[in-house]
N, C-alpha and C positions, 0 to 999 in steps of 0.2 A: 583204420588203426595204424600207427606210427610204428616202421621197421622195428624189429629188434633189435638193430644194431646202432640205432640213432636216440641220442638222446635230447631229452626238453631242454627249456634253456632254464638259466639258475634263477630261482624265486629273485623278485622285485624287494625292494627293502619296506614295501607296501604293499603289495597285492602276489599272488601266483601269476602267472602269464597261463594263456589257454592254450591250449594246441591245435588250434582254429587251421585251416590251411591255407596257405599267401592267397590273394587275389591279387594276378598278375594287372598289369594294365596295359591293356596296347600301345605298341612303342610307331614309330616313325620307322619303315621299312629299310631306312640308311644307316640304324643303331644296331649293334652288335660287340659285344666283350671282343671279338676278332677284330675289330674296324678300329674299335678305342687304341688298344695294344698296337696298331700298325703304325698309331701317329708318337708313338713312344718312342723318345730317343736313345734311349736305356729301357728296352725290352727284359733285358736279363735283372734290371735291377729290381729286388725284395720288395723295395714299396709301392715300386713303377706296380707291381703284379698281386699288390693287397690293397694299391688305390684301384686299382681297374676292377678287381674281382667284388668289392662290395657297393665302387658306383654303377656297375653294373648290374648286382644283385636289385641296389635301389630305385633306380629305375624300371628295371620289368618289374617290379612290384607297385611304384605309386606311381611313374610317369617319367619323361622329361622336364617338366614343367614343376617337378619338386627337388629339391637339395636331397642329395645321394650321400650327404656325410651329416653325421649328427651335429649340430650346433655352428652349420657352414652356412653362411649368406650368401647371395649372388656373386657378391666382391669375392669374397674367398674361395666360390665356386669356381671363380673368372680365373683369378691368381693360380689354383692348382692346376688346373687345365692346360694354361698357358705354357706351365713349367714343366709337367708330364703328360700332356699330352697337346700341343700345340696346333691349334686347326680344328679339334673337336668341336668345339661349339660353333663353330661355323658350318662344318658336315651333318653335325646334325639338327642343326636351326635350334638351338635353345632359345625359347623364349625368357629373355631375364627381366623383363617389365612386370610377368606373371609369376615369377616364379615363387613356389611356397612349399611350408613345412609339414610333412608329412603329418596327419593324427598320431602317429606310432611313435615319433619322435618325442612328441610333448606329451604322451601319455607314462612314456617311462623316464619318472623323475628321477630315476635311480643317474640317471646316463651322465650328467654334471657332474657328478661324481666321481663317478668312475675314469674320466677324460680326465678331469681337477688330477686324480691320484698315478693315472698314468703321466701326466705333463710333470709331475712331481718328483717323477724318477726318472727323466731323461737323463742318457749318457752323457749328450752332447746336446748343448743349447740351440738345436736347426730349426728351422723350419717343418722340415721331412718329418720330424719326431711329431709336432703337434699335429701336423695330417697324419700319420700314422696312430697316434693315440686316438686322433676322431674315426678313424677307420677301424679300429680295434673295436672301441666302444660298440658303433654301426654296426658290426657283426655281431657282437654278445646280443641281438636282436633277436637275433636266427632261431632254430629249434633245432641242428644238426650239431657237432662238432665245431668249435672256432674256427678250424684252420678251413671245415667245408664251407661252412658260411660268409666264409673268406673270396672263395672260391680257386685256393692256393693248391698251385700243385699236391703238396703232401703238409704233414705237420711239420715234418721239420724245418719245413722253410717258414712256417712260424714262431716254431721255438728260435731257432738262428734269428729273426727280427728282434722276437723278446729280448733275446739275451746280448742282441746288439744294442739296442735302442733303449732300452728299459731294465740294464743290467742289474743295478740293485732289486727292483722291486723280482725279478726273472733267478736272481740267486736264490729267493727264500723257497723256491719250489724245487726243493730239496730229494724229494721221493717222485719225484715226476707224476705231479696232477693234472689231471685231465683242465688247460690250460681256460676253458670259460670258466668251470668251477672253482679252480684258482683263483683267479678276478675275482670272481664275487666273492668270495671266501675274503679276499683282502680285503674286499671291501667294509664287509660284514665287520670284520674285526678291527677298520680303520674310526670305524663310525661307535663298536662298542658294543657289536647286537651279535648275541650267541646264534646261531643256527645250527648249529650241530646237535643231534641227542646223545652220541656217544662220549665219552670221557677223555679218546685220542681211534685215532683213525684205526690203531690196527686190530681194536675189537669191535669196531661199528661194523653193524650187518649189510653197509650199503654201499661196503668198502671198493666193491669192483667195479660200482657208479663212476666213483670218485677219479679211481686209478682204472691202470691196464691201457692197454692196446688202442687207436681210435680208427678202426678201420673204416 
């Protein structure tokens, strides 16, 4: 049974997701979230530490041998690496002749989407912003909290990305929502499809889902 204090992830724009639990995949004994970070030239910086936290996530779940960011090819795998973390893929022998797309990836259609509407509200036209949108996405995967899925220090070094990097779309969360809920909420609403059953959040019964605390 799933903590009480952790929540599923937000309904698919087609199906529920299950609450099935990760099947890890054995890694190469030289890979480690600690080993990634060490080849970081900017350790302290925001993305440096939400690209690590969910290629790392994705890899103990499907491999080495699979793309750690949603909608990332080899090329772009090679490119990030190179720029935040330099020497990885050579410490940890990525195989890029094999490498491939998780099932999890292509099963949730929702995830184009959502990357499309994050890339659409970048502050600044970088680079960093569209890995960090693929990295955002990659997490709303999870079944925890964003920012744990993340695997970020706390949230607020999520919300500080948001509201650096995706400032307009990061303004309209006005009552401070629970930040994957948010997401897909936008989403929901970018596409035209009601999910809500209450009339406005401050009489739904499901209010402290939504909002409150993310401990």
């Amino acid at each position: 049974m799933r903590a009480a204090n952790q929540v599923q992830s937000p309904p698919s724009l087609a199906r529920l997701r299950g609450g099935e639990a990760l099947r890890e995949t054995p890694l190469d004994a030289a890979f480690s979230y600690e080993r990634l970070m060490s080849l970081a030239p900017r350790p302290e910086y925001g993305v440096t530490l939400a690209l690590a936290g969910v290629m790392s996530a994705s890899w103990r779940r499907f491999g080495l041998h699979c793309q750690p960011l949603y909608g990332f090819s080899a090329a772009n795998t090679r490119r990030l690496l190179a720029e935040h973390f330099p020497g990885a893929a050579e410490m940890f022998a990525i195989d890029w002749r094999n490498f491939t797309t998780p099932d999890a990836f292509t099963e949730a259609i929702e995830m184009e989407d959502l990357v499309q509407m994050l890339v659409d509200h970048r502050t600044v036209q970088d680079e960093d912003s569209i890995w960090l949108a693929h990295a955002l996405a990659t997490g709303c995967l999870g079944s925890d909290h964003l920012w744990q899925d993340m695997n970020l220090p706390s949230r607020k070094v999520l919300s500080d990305l948001l509201h650096g990097f995706f400032t307009s779309l990061a303004a309209r969360n006005r009552k401070d929502m629970k930040w994957k809920k948010f997401l897909y909420l936008q989403l929901c609403e970018r596409a035209e499809i009601r999910v809500c059953k209450s009339p406005s959040c401050g009489v739904c019964v499901d209010y402290s889902v939504c909002f409150g605390p993310e401990a």
